[in-house]
DRENTOR-937376 format. One line per field, with one value per residue (C-alpha): residue in three letters; chain; x, y, z. Coordinates in nm, 4 decimals. Layout:
BEGIN
aa <- (ALA;...);
ch <- (A;...);
xx <- (X;...);
yy <- (Y;...);
zz <- (Z;...);
END
This chain:
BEGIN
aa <- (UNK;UNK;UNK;UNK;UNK;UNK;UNK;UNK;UNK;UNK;UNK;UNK;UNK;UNK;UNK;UNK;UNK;UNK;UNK;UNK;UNK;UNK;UNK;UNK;UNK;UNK;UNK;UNK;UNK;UNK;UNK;UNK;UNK;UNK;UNK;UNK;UNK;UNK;UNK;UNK;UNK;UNK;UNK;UNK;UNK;UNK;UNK;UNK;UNK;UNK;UNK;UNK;UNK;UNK;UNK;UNK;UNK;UNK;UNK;UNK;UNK;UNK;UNK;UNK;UNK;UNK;UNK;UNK;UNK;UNK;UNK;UNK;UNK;UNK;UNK;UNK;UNK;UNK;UNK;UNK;UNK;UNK;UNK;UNK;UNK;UNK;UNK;UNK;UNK;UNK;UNK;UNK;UNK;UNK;UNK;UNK;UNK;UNK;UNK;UNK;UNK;UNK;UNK;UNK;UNK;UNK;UNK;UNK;UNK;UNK;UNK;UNK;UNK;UNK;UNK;UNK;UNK;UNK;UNK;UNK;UNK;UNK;UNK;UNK;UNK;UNK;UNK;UNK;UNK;UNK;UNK;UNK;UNK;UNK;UNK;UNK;UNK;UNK;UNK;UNK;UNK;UNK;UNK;UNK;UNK;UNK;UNK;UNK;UNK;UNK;UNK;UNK;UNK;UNK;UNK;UNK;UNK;UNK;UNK;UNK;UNK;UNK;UNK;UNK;UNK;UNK;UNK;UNK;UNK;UNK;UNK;UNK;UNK;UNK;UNK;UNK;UNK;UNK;UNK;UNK;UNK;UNK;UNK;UNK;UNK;UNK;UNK;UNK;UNK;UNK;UNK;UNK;UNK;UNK;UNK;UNK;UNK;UNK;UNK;UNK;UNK;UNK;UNK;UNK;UNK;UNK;UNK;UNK;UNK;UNK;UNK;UNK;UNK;UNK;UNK;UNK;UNK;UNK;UNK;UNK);
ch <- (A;A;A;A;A;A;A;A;A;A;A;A;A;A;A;A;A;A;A;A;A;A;A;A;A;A;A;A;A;A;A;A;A;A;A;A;A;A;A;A;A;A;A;A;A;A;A;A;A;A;A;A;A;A;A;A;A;A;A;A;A;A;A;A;A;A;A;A;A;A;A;A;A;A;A;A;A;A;A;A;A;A;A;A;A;A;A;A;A;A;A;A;A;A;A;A;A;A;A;A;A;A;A;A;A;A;A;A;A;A;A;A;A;A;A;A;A;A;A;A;A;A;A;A;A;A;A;A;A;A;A;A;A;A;A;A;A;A;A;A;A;A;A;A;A;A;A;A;A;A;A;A;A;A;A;A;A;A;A;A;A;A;A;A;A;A;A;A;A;A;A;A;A;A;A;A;A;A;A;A;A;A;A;A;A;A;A;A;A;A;A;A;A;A;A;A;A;A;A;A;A;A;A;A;A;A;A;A;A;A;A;A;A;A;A;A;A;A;A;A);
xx <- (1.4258;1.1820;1.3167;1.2471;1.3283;1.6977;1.7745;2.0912;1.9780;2.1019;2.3540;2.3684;2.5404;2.3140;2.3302;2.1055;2.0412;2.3358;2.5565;2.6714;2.6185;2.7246;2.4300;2.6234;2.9060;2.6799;2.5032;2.8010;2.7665;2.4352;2.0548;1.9139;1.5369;1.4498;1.1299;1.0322;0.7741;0.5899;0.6298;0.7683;0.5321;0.2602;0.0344;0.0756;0.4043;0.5083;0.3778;0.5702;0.9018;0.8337;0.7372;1.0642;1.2577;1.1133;1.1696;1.5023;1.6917;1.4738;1.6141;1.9708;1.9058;1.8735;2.1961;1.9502;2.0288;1.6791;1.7038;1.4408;1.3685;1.1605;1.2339;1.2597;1.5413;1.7620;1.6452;1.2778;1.3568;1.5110;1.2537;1.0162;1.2379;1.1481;0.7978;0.8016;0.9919;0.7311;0.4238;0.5202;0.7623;1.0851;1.3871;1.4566;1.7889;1.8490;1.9215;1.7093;1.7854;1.7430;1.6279;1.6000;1.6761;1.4645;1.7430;1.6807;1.3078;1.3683;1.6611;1.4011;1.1169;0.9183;0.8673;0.9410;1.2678;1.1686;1.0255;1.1167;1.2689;1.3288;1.1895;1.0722;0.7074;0.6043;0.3180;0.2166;-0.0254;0.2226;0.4792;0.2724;0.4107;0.7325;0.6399;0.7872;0.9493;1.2668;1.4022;1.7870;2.0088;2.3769;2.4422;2.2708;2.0149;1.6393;1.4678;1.0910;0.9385;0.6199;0.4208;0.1213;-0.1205;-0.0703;-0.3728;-0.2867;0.0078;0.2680;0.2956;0.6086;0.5765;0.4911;0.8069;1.0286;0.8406;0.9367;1.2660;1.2722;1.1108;1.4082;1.6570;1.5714;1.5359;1.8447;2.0271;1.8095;1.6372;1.2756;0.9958;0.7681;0.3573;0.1015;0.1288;0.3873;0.5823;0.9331;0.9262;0.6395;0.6415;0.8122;0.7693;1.0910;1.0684;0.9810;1.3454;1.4703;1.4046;1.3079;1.6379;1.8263;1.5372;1.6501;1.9587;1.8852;1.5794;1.6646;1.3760;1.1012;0.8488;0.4776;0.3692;0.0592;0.1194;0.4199;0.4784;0.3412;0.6095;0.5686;0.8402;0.9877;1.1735;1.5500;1.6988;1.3997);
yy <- (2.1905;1.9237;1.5534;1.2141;0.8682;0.7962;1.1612;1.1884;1.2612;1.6234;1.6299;1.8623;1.9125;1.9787;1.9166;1.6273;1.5069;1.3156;1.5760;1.6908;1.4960;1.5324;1.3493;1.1417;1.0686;0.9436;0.7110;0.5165;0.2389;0.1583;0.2064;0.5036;0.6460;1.0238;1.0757;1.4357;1.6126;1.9272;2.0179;1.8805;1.8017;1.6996;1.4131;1.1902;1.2308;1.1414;0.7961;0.7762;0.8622;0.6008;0.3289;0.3450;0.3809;0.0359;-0.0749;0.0391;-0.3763;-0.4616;-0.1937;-0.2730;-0.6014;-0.4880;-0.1984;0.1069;0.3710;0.6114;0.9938;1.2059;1.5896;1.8464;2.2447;2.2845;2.3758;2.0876;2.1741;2.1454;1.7662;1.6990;1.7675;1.5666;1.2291;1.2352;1.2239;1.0395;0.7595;0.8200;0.7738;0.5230;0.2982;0.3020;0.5557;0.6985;0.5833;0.7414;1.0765;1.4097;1.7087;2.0325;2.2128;2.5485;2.7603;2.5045;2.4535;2.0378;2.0855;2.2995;2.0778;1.8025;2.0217;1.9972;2.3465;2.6173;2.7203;3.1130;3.0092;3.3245;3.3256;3.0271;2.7571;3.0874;3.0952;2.8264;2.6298;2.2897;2.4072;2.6223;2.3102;2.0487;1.9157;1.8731;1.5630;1.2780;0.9521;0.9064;0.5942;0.6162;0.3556;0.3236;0.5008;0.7556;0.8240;0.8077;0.5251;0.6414;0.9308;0.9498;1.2417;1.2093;1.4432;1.5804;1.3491;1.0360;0.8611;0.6540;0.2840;0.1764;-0.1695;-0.1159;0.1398;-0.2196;-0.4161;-0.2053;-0.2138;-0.5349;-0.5415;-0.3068;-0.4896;-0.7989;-0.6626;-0.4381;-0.8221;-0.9922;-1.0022;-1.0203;-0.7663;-0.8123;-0.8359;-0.6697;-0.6999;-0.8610;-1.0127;-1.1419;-1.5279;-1.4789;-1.5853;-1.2772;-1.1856;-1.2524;-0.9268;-0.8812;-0.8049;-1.1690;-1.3958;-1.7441;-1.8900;-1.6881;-1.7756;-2.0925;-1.9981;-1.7869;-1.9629;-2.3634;-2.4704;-2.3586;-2.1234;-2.0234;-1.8991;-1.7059;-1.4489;-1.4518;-1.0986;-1.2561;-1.5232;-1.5977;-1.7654;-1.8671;-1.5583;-1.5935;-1.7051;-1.8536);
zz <- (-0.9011;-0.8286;-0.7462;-0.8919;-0.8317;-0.9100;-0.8688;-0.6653;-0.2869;-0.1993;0.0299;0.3461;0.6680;0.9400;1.3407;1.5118;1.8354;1.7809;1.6563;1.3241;1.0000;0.6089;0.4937;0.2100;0.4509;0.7445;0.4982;0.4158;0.2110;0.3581;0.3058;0.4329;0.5472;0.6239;0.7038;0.8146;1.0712;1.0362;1.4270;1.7416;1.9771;1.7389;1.7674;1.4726;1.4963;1.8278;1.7380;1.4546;1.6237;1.9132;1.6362;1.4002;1.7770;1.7858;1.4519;1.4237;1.4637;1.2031;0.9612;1.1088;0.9736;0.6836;0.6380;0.6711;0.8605;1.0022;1.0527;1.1373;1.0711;1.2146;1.1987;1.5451;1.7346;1.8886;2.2938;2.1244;1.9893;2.3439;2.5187;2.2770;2.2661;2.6439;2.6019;2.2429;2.5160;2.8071;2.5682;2.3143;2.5153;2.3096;2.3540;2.0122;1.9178;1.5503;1.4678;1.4783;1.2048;1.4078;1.0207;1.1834;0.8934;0.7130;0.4264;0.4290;0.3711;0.0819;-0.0435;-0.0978;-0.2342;0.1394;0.1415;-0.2118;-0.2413;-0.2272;0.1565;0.3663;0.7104;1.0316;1.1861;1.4580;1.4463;1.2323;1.3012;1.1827;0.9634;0.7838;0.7427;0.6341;0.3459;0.5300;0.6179;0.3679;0.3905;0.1152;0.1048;-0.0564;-0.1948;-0.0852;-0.4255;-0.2854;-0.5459;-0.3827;-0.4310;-0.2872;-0.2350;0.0154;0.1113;0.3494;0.5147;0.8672;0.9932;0.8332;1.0333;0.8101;0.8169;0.8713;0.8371;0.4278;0.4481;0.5467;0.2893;-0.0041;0.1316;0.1068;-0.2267;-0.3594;-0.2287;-0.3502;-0.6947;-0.6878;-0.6434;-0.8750;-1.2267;-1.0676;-0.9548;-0.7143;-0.7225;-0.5472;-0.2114;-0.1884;0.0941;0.2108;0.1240;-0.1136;-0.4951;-0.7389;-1.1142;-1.3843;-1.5657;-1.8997;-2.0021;-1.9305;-2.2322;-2.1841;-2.2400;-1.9719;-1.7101;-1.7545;-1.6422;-1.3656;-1.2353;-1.3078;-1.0841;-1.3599;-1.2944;-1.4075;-1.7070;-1.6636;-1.9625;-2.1339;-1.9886;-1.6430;-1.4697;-1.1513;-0.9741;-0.6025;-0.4232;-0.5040;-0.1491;0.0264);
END
Protein backbone atom coordinates (compact mmCIF):
# COMPACT_ATOMS: atom_id res chain seq x y z
CA UNK A 1 0.00 0.00 0.00
CA UNK A 2 1.47 3.20 -1.09
CA UNK A 3 1.46 6.32 1.46
CA UNK A 4 0.19 9.85 1.23
CA UNK A 5 0.21 12.90 3.15
CA UNK A 6 -2.01 12.59 6.28
CA UNK A 7 -1.71 8.85 6.08
CA UNK A 8 -1.08 7.58 9.58
CA UNK A 9 2.88 6.98 9.88
CA UNK A 10 3.41 3.11 10.29
CA UNK A 11 4.52 2.20 13.38
CA UNK A 12 7.50 -0.25 14.10
CA UNK A 13 9.80 -1.40 16.74
CA UNK A 14 13.23 -1.55 15.65
CA UNK A 15 16.80 -1.24 17.55
CA UNK A 16 19.08 2.07 17.08
CA UNK A 17 22.23 3.22 18.14
CA UNK A 18 20.44 4.25 21.04
CA UNK A 19 18.59 1.20 21.74
CA UNK A 20 15.16 -0.03 21.11
CA UNK A 21 12.28 2.17 19.91
CA UNK A 22 8.30 1.75 19.19
CA UNK A 23 8.30 4.40 16.67
CA UNK A 24 4.80 6.01 17.82
CA UNK A 25 5.85 5.77 21.45
CA UNK A 26 9.36 7.44 20.99
CA UNK A 27 7.66 10.31 19.13
CA UNK A 28 5.60 11.37 21.95
CA UNK A 29 3.69 14.25 21.63
CA UNK A 30 6.30 15.87 19.54
CA UNK A 31 7.36 16.52 15.87
CA UNK A 32 9.26 13.99 14.31
CA UNK A 33 11.89 13.63 11.06
CA UNK A 34 13.17 10.22 9.54
CA UNK A 35 15.20 10.58 6.91
CA UNK A 36 16.82 7.34 5.48
CA UNK A 37 20.30 6.23 3.75
CA UNK A 38 20.90 3.76 1.11
CA UNK A 39 24.38 2.55 2.75
CA UNK A 40 26.63 3.29 5.59
CA UNK A 41 29.67 4.58 4.68
CA UNK A 42 28.50 6.46 1.65
CA UNK A 43 29.48 9.83 0.60
CA UNK A 44 26.48 12.02 0.42
CA UNK A 45 25.42 10.68 3.27
CA UNK A 46 28.00 11.05 5.75
CA UNK A 47 27.48 14.78 5.23
CA UNK A 48 24.11 14.59 5.84
CA UNK A 49 24.40 12.73 9.17
CA UNK A 50 27.16 15.26 10.45
CA UNK A 51 24.84 18.30 9.28
CA UNK A 52 21.39 17.36 11.16
CA UNK A 53 24.10 16.24 14.24
CA UNK A 54 24.54 19.95 13.99
CA UNK A 55 21.19 21.05 13.47
CA UNK A 56 19.69 19.03 15.94
CA UNK A 57 19.05 22.45 18.93
CA UNK A 58 17.47 24.03 16.23
CA UNK A 59 14.86 21.21 15.75
CA UNK A 60 14.76 20.88 19.67
CA UNK A 61 13.57 24.28 19.50
CA UNK A 62 11.11 23.46 17.74
CA UNK A 63 9.60 19.80 19.57
CA UNK A 64 11.06 17.55 16.69
CA UNK A 65 12.65 14.69 17.38
CA UNK A 66 15.47 13.30 14.21
CA UNK A 67 16.07 9.54 13.54
CA UNK A 68 18.02 8.20 10.98
CA UNK A 69 17.93 4.77 9.00
CA UNK A 70 20.23 2.82 7.03
CA UNK A 71 20.04 -1.20 6.49
CA UNK A 72 23.13 -1.85 7.97
CA UNK A 73 23.81 -3.63 10.92
CA UNK A 74 24.17 -1.59 14.28
CA UNK A 75 28.40 -2.32 14.62
CA UNK A 76 28.28 -0.91 10.81
CA UNK A 77 26.50 2.58 12.04
CA UNK A 78 29.10 2.58 14.98
CA UNK A 79 31.76 2.55 13.23
CA UNK A 80 30.36 5.29 10.77
CA UNK A 81 29.18 7.90 13.61
CA UNK A 82 33.00 7.87 14.31
CA UNK A 83 33.99 9.00 11.11
CA UNK A 84 30.58 10.96 10.24
CA UNK A 85 32.16 12.94 13.78
CA UNK A 86 35.89 12.93 12.48
CA UNK A 87 34.89 14.38 8.98
CA UNK A 88 32.03 16.66 9.52
CA UNK A 89 32.77 18.01 13.07
CA UNK A 90 29.62 17.18 15.06
CA UNK A 91 28.98 13.87 17.16
CA UNK A 92 25.66 12.50 16.01
CA UNK A 93 23.41 12.72 18.87
CA UNK A 94 19.91 11.25 17.49
CA UNK A 95 19.07 7.89 16.86
CA UNK A 96 20.21 5.29 14.10
CA UNK A 97 17.58 2.37 12.84
CA UNK A 98 19.81 -0.73 12.36
CA UNK A 99 16.83 -1.90 9.31
CA UNK A 100 18.63 -5.13 8.77
CA UNK A 101 15.80 -7.21 7.69
CA UNK A 102 14.83 -4.05 5.84
CA UNK A 103 11.07 -4.19 7.29
CA UNK A 104 11.09 -0.03 7.93
CA UNK A 105 12.06 0.60 4.30
CA UNK A 106 9.30 -1.45 3.08
CA UNK A 107 6.86 -0.08 5.77
CA UNK A 108 7.22 3.32 4.06
CA UNK A 109 7.23 2.10 0.42
CA UNK A 110 11.42 2.68 0.23
CA UNK A 111 11.86 -0.52 -1.19
CA UNK A 112 8.50 -3.12 -2.71
CA UNK A 113 7.00 -5.01 -0.26
CA UNK A 114 7.76 -8.50 -2.18
CA UNK A 115 11.78 -7.32 -1.62
CA UNK A 116 13.53 -10.72 -0.88
CA UNK A 117 16.08 -11.36 1.81
CA UNK A 118 18.61 -8.86 4.45
CA UNK A 119 20.41 -5.97 4.60
CA UNK A 120 23.57 -8.96 3.72
CA UNK A 121 24.91 -7.99 0.47
CA UNK A 122 23.19 -5.00 -0.52
CA UNK A 123 24.83 -2.35 -2.20
CA UNK A 124 23.94 1.26 -2.59
CA UNK A 125 22.96 0.95 -5.91
CA UNK A 126 20.46 -1.71 -5.06
CA UNK A 127 18.88 0.58 -2.10
CA UNK A 128 18.54 3.73 -3.60
CA UNK A 129 15.27 4.78 -3.16
CA UNK A 130 15.66 4.17 0.50
CA UNK A 131 16.64 7.35 0.92
CA UNK A 132 13.60 9.81 2.02
CA UNK A 133 12.96 12.45 4.45
CA UNK A 134 9.16 12.15 6.26
CA UNK A 135 8.33 14.77 8.28
CA UNK A 136 5.35 13.56 10.94
CA UNK A 137 3.04 15.51 13.07
CA UNK A 138 2.57 14.71 16.81
CA UNK A 139 -0.70 13.03 15.53
CA UNK A 140 1.42 10.99 13.87
CA UNK A 141 0.09 11.21 10.41
CA UNK A 142 3.06 12.33 7.82
CA UNK A 143 3.12 15.55 6.93
CA UNK A 144 6.00 15.42 3.88
CA UNK A 145 7.26 13.05 1.93
CA UNK A 146 10.83 13.63 0.09
CA UNK A 147 12.67 11.34 -2.10
CA UNK A 148 16.02 12.36 -3.68
CA UNK A 149 18.63 10.70 -5.80
CA UNK A 150 21.75 9.05 -4.35
CA UNK A 151 23.96 12.04 -5.84
CA UNK A 152 21.96 14.89 -4.84
CA UNK A 153 22.52 15.61 -0.98
CA UNK A 154 19.32 16.99 0.99
CA UNK A 155 19.05 20.45 2.31
CA UNK A 156 18.24 20.56 5.56
CA UNK A 157 17.84 23.99 6.12
CA UNK A 158 14.46 23.95 3.60
CA UNK A 159 13.56 20.60 5.72
CA UNK A 160 13.36 23.36 9.06
CA UNK A 161 11.63 25.92 6.95
CA UNK A 162 8.69 23.80 6.04
CA UNK A 163 8.62 22.87 9.48
CA UNK A 164 8.18 25.94 10.34
CA UNK A 165 5.75 26.66 7.63
CA UNK A 166 3.51 23.64 9.04
CA UNK A 167 3.61 24.62 12.24
CA UNK A 168 2.64 27.89 11.89
CA UNK A 169 -0.29 26.88 9.83
CA UNK A 170 -1.31 23.86 11.92
CA UNK A 171 -1.86 26.99 14.77
CA UNK A 172 -3.23 29.37 12.44
CA UNK A 173 -5.77 30.16 9.57
CA UNK A 174 -2.90 31.26 7.09
CA UNK A 175 -0.60 29.56 4.37
CA UNK A 176 2.47 30.50 3.47
CA UNK A 177 4.01 31.89 -0.09
CA UNK A 178 6.73 30.92 -2.10
CA UNK A 179 9.68 30.94 -0.45
CA UNK A 180 8.77 31.74 2.36
CA UNK A 181 10.50 32.48 5.61
CA UNK A 182 10.10 32.65 9.50
CA UNK A 183 9.09 36.42 10.18
CA UNK A 184 8.08 36.90 6.60
CA UNK A 185 4.51 38.13 5.41
CA UNK A 186 1.79 34.84 5.06
CA UNK A 187 -1.42 34.30 2.95
CA UNK A 188 -5.21 34.19 4.88
CA UNK A 189 -6.59 31.24 3.04
CA UNK A 190 -9.27 31.25 0.83
CA UNK A 191 -11.61 29.55 3.39
CA UNK A 192 -11.67 32.64 5.79
CA UNK A 193 -14.31 35.17 4.66
CA UNK A 194 -13.70 38.75 4.99
CA UNK A 195 -15.61 39.25 8.07
CA UNK A 196 -13.77 36.62 10.20
CA UNK A 197 -10.28 38.13 8.96
CA UNK A 198 -11.33 40.87 10.66
CA UNK A 199 -11.46 39.03 13.54
CA UNK A 200 -8.51 37.05 13.40
CA UNK A 201 -6.21 39.52 11.74
CA UNK A 202 -7.46 43.16 13.32
CA UNK A 203 -4.33 44.87 11.99
CA UNK A 204 -5.71 44.74 8.18
CA UNK A 205 -3.96 43.16 5.57
CA UNK A 206 -3.47 43.32 1.60
CA UNK A 207 -5.71 42.61 -0.89
CA UNK A 208 -3.97 41.61 -3.97
CA UNK A 209 -6.79 39.16 -5.35
CA UNK A 210 -9.55 38.43 -3.39
CA UNK A 211 -8.23 34.80 -3.31
CA UNK A 212 -4.62 36.50 -2.69
CA UNK A 213 -4.26 38.19 1.09
CA UNK A 214 -1.22 38.84 2.21
CA UNK A 215 -0.77 39.57 5.75
CA UNK A 216 1.99 39.91 8.80
CA UNK A 217 3.08 36.33 10.26
CA UNK A 218 0.83 35.65 13.33
CA UNK A 219 3.43 36.09 16.35
CA UNK A 220 6.13 38.25 14.86
Amino acid sequence: MSLRINDIAPDFTANTTMGTIRFHEWIGDQWAILFSHPKDYTPVCTTELGYMAGMASEFAKRNCKIIGLSVDPLDSHTGWLKDIEETQGHAVNYPLIADTDLTVAKLYNMLPADEEGSAEGRTAATNATVRSVFIIGPDKKIKLMLTYPMTTGRNFDEILRVLDSMQLTAQHKVATPVNWKKGEDVIIVPSVSDDEAKQMFPQGWETIKPYLRKVKQPGS
